[in-house]
N, C-alpha and C positions, 0 to 999 in steps of 0.2 A: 860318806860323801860320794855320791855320782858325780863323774870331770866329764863333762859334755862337751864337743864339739861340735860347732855350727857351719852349714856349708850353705850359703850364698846368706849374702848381707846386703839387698835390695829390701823390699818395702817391710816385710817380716822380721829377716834374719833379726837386726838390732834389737827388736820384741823378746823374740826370746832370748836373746843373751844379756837382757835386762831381767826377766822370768827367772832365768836358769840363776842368775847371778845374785836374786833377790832370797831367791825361796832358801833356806837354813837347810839341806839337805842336798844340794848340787853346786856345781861351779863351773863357770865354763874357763875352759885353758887356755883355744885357740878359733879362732873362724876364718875362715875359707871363701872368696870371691875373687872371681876375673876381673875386676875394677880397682885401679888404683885408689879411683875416688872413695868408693864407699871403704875402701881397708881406713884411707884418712880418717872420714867419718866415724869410723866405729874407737878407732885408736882415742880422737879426741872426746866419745862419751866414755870408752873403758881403758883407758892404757895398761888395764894389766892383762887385757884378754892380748894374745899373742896373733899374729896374723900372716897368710902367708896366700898364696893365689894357687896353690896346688893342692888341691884335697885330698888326693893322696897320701899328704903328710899326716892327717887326720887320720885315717883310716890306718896308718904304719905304727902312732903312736901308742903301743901298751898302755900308756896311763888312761887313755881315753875311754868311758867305758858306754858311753852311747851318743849318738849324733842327731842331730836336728837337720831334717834337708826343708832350705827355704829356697829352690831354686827356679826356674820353668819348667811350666807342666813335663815335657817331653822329655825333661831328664830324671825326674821323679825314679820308674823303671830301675834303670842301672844303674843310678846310684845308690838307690835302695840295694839293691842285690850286692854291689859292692861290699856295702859297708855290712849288712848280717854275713858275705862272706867273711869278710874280717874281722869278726866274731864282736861286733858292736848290736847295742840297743837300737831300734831304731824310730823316731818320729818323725811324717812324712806327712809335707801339707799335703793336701786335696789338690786335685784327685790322685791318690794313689797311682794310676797308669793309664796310658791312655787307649787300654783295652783290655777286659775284661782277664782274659787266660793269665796273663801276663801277674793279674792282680793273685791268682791261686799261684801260679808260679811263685810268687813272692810268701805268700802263706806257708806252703810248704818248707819252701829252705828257713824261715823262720823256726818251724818244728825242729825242722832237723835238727839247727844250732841251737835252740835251746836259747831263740833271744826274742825277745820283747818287739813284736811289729805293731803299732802307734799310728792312725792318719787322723790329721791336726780337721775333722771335722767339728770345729769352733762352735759352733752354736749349740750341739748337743751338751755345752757346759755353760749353755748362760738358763742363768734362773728363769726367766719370763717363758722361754720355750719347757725347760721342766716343768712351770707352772700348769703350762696346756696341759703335757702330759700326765697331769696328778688330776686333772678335770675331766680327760676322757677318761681316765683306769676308772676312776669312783663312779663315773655311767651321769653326773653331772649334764651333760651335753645331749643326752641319751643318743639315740641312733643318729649316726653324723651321715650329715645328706651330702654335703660338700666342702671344699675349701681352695681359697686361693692366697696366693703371694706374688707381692711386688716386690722384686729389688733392682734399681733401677738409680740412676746418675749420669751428669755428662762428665762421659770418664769414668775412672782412667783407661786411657786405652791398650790393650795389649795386641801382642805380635807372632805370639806363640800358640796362642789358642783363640775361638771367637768366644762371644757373653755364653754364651748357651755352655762351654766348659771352663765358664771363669767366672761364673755364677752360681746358676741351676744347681751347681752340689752341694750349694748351703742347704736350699729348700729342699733337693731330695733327700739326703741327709735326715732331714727333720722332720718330712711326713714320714720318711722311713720309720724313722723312731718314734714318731708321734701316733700312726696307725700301727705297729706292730709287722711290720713287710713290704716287701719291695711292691712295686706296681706291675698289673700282669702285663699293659700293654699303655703306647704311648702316639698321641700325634702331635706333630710340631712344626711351626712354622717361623722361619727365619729371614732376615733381611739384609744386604748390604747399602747401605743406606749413606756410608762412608765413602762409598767405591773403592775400596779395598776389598781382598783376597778373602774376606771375614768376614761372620756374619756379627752384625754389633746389635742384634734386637733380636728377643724372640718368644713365641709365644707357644708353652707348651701342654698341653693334658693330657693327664696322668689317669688308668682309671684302678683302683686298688680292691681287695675283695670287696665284698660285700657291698658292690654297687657305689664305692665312692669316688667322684670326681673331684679330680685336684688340677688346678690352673695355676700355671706360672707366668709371670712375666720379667723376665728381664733386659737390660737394656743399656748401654753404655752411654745413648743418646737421649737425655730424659732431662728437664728444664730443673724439675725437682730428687734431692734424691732419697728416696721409701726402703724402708726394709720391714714393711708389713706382713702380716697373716691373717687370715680370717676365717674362722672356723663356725660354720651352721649346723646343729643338733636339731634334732624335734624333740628339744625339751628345753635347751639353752642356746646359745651363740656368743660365741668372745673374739675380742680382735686382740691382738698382738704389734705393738708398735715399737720399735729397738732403737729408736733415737726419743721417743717420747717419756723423759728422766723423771716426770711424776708421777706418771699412770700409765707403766706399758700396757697393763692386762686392765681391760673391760671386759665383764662379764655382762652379757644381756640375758633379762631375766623375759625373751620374747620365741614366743614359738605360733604357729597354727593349730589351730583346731578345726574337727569335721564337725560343724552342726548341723541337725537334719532340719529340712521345715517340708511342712505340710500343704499339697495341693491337692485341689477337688478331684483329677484324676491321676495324682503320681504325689512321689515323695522322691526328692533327691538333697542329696547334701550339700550344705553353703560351708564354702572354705572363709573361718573366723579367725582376724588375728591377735594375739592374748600380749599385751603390754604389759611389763612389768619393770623394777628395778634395775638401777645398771651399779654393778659391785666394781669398787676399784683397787682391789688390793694392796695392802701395803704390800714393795719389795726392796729388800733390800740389795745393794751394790754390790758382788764380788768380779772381779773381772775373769772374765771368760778364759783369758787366754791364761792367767793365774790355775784357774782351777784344772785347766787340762792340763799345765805342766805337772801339777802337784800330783793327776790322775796318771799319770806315765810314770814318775818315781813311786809311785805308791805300790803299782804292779811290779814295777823292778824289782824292791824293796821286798815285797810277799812275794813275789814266783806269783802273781797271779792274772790270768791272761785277761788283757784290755779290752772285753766283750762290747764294751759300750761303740767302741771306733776301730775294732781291729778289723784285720784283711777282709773278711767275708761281708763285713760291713761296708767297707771301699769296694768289694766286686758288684754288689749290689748297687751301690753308685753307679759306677764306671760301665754296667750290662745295662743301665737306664737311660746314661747317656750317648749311649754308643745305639741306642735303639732312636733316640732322639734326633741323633743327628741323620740318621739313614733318613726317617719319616721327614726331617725336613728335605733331604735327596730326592723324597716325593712328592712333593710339594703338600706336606700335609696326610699323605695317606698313612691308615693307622699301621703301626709294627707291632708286636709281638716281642713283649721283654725276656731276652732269651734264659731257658731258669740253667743251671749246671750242669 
């Protein structure tokens, strides 16, 4: 058995000490928040999980033998380094730090100690986004021209970070994984729209090798709320919907083609477009947040490092977004994703 401790029990925390408390090979002991309220909250779904507003007591207790931090972005950092100093496991929502050094800083003392560093990049464990990624490896899509995502809501609002790092690392996250690499360069443009310190809207692209453009949009301020993707091939194209419970993956079976026609003095080519079937896979349910827990004990469990979401995976985030944010300081001019 893995005794996990949770430190902050706002809108996550009680997730996974549901997760943690579920799965047949962990337990959690205790969890850790500055709120009265939510310690009430949690006592009345779990009263055997123990609670206390110092999380230090977590990181003091031997029995414990790795932690989940579900805190605000900006404590992410040090508590992370905390707790691998105190020779715990550790799982860290997104985004890992809220700059880029900071994220290898954490990688390395991880080595040192010999402990498992984890960032709760959610999506790269729901099935419909694998799905994509089983359609671009097989050449399915053939060469991919473009792609965009929406995710977008009114609300919720945060206070700690704006959309563009309370967002955007789903989606970078998952072209990362989806393309095979970070993006070499980015422009972004953002809004306060609220009249707050924040930006609550923002619109950014991404350009990746081999010539592919990636657009995002996110938004706090949005009538409906989307957690779209949409992927164009010149051979296929599929869209991606993650609230859509029948048919997230549509496959379209539509591409272009160059055909030539003939004139009395030239021959130039007519761009034709080829209709075909739309495939809607069956998929089955498992829940995302399930399967990343199960993917954190499983590495504990073998000594085997978390390639899928570990540190160098979070600095590849955090150097996208951290370039993101400069280009919107420019009003859009392009940055330069800084590499190592």
């Amino acid at each position: 058995m893995i005794t996990i401790g949770v430190i902050g029990c706002g809108h996550w925390g009680p997730n996974h000490i549901r997760i943690f408390n579920h799965l047949p090979s962990s337990s959690v002991k205790i969890c850790a928040d500055m709120s009265e309220d939510r310690l009430q909250a949690v006592a009345l779904l779990y009263p055997q999980v123990q609670r206390t507003k110092h999380y230090q007591e977590i990181l003091k207790d031997p029995e414990i033998d790795a932690v989940c931090i579900s805190t605000p972005t900006d404590t992410h950092f040090q508590l992370t380094k905390e707790a691998l100093e105190a020779g715990k496991h550790v799982l860290c929502e997104k985004p890992l730090a809220l700059r880029p050094e900071e994220c290898l800083q954490l990688q390395v003392l991880a080595e040192k100690k010999k402990k498992m560093l984890m960032v709760g990049h959610i999506f790269l464990f729901n099935l419909g986004i694998a799905r994509l990624k089983e359609y671009i490896e097989a050449g399915q899509l053939g060469r991919i021209h473009y792609a965009h995502s929406s995710r977008t809501n009114l609300g919720p609002f945060r206070y700690d970070v704006n959309a563009l790092w309370d967002l955007a690392p789903h989606d970078i996250s998952i072209f990362n994984y989806l393309l095979g690499s970070a993006p070499l360069n980015v422009s972004a443009r953002g809004v306060r729209c609220l009249g707050t310190s924040l930006e609550d809207l923002a619109f950014v692209s991404l350009e990746y090798p081999n010539q592919i453009l990636v657009n995002l949009h996110v938004s706090w301020l949005d009538p409906k709320k989307n957690r779209q993707i949409t992927i164009v091939g010149d051979q296929k194209m599929v869209t991606w919907d993650d609230l859509d419970n029948e048919g997230p993956i549509k496959l379209y079976d539509k591409h272009v083609e160059k055909g030539s026609r003939f004139y009395e003095n030239y021959g130039e080519f007519q761009l034709l477009s080829r209709e075909g079937s739309i495939t809607i896979p069956h998929m089955a349910f498992h829940e995302p947040l399930k399967l990343q827990g199960q993917y954190f004990l499983e590495c504990i469990f073998q000594n085997r490092h978390p390639e899928k979401c570990d540190a160098q995976k979070a600095y590849d985030v955090v150097r996208t977004l951290q370039a993101a944010q400069e280009s919107m300081q420019k009003n859009g001019a392009p940055v330069e994703v800084k590499q190592r």
